[in-house]
N, C-alpha and C positions, 0 to 999 in steps of 0.2 A: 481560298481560291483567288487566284493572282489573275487568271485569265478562262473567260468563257465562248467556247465556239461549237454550237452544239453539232455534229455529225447528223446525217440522215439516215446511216448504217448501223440501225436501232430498231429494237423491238419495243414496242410502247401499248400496256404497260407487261412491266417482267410479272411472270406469273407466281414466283418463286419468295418468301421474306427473303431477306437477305441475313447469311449467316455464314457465309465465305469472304476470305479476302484474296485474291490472284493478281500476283507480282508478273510482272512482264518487264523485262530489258527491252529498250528501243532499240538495242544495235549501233547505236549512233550518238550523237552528242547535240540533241535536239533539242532545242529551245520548244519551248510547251507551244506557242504560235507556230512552227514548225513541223510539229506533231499534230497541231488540229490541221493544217492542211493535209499532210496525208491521209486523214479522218473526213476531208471534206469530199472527197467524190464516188456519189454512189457505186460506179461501177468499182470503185475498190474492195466494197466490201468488209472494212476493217474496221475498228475504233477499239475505245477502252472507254472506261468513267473518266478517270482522272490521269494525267501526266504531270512528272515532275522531271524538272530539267537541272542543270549542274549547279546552278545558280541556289535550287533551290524552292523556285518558283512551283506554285501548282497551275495547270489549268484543268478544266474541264471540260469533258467532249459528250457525254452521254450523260444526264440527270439519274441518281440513282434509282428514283422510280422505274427507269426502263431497262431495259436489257442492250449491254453493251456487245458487239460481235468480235469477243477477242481473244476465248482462249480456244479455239475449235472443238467446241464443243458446247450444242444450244443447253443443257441442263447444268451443266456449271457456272453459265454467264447468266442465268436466269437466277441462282444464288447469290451471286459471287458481286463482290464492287472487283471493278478490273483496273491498275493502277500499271500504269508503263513509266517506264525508269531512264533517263536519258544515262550515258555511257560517257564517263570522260576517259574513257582507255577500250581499245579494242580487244579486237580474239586474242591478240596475246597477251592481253593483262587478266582474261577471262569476263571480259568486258565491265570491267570497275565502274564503280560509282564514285562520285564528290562524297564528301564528309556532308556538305550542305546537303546535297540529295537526298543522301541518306537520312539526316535529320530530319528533315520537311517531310519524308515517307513514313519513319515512325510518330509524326504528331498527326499525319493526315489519315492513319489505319489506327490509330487513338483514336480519333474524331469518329470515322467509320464506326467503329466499334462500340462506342458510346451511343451514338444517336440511333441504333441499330439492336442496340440492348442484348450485345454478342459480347457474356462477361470475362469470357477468357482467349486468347487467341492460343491456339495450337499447332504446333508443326510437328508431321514425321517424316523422319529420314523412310518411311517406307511408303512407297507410290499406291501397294495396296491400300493402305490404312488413308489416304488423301483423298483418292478418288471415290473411295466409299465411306468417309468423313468417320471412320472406325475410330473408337479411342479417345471421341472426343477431336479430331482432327476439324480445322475449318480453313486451312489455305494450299492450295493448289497452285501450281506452276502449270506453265503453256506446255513444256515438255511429257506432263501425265498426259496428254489428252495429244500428241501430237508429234510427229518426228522431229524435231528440233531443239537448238542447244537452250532458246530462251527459258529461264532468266539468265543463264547464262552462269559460268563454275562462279565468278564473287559473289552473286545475291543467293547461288542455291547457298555457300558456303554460312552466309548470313542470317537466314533464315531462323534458327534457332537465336542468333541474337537481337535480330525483329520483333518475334516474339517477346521474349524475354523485358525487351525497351518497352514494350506496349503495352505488355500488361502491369508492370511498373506505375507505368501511365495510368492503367485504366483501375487500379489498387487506389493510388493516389487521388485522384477523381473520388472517389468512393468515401474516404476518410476525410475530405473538404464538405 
């Protein structure tokens, strides 16, 4: 973690282990001090665990002890570490991510997933199977739980290759 600004728009402590991981698109091209402002004022109502910005950087807005308020929906965020994803391309690129972004998001849901003792990460292309962690499923998107395009068509597109980088990772880990 590059940068710490804890939010007040948190439930403290989550009731839930944590055994989800939930990607969120910032829409935007936010520097992670950027992102915690938006996380800073109660009446917003909004936050995540973690942000990473195109740089690369991570910060942090909600400790994962607590429940972060990000994917609308209280029994998902009670699971789940919530990770927002700065955007260096808009709706018409399907809102892209950095190469760096993307790196620093598969070492930071490694990390996640390690200290969390969540040995495999899995994704499915079916929103049943996500929301009811069927199949072995443990990561959810904003859009199961909510009308909205986030994470937006590059990181759903990704998803399976997040996976895949992570548990690489978390294989690797194991054999050290």
């Amino acid at each position: 973690v590059d940068y710490v600004k804890i939010s007040p728009n948190k439930t403290s402590p989550r009731n839930h282990k944590i055994d989800t991981i939930t990607i969120h698109c910032m829409a935007g091209d936010l520097s992670v001090e950027t992102c915690a402002n938006v996380f800073a004022p109660k009446s917003r109502q909004a936050s995540s665990n973690y942000g990473v910005d195109s740089d690369g950087r991570i910060g942090c807005y909600v400790d994962e002890a607590d429940r972060s308020w990000c994917s609308s929906n209280k029994a998902n965020d009670m699971r789940a570490v919530t990770i927002e994803v700065a955007n260096d391309g808009g709706a018409k690129t399907g809102w892209h991510v950095s190469n760096k972004a993307m790196n620093s998001l598969i070492k930071l849901v490694a990390d996640v997933c390690k200290r969390n003792k969540i040995k495999k990460l899995v994704w499915s292309d079916s929103k049943y199977d996500r929301i009811n962690h069927k199949n072995g499923c443990n990561m959810t998107v904003h859009r199961d739980f909510k009308n909205k395009d986030c994470p937006g068509a590059y990181l759903m597109s990704k998803m399976p290759y997040i996976a895949d980088k992570v548990n690489k990772l978390l294989v690797c880990s194991k054999a050290t």
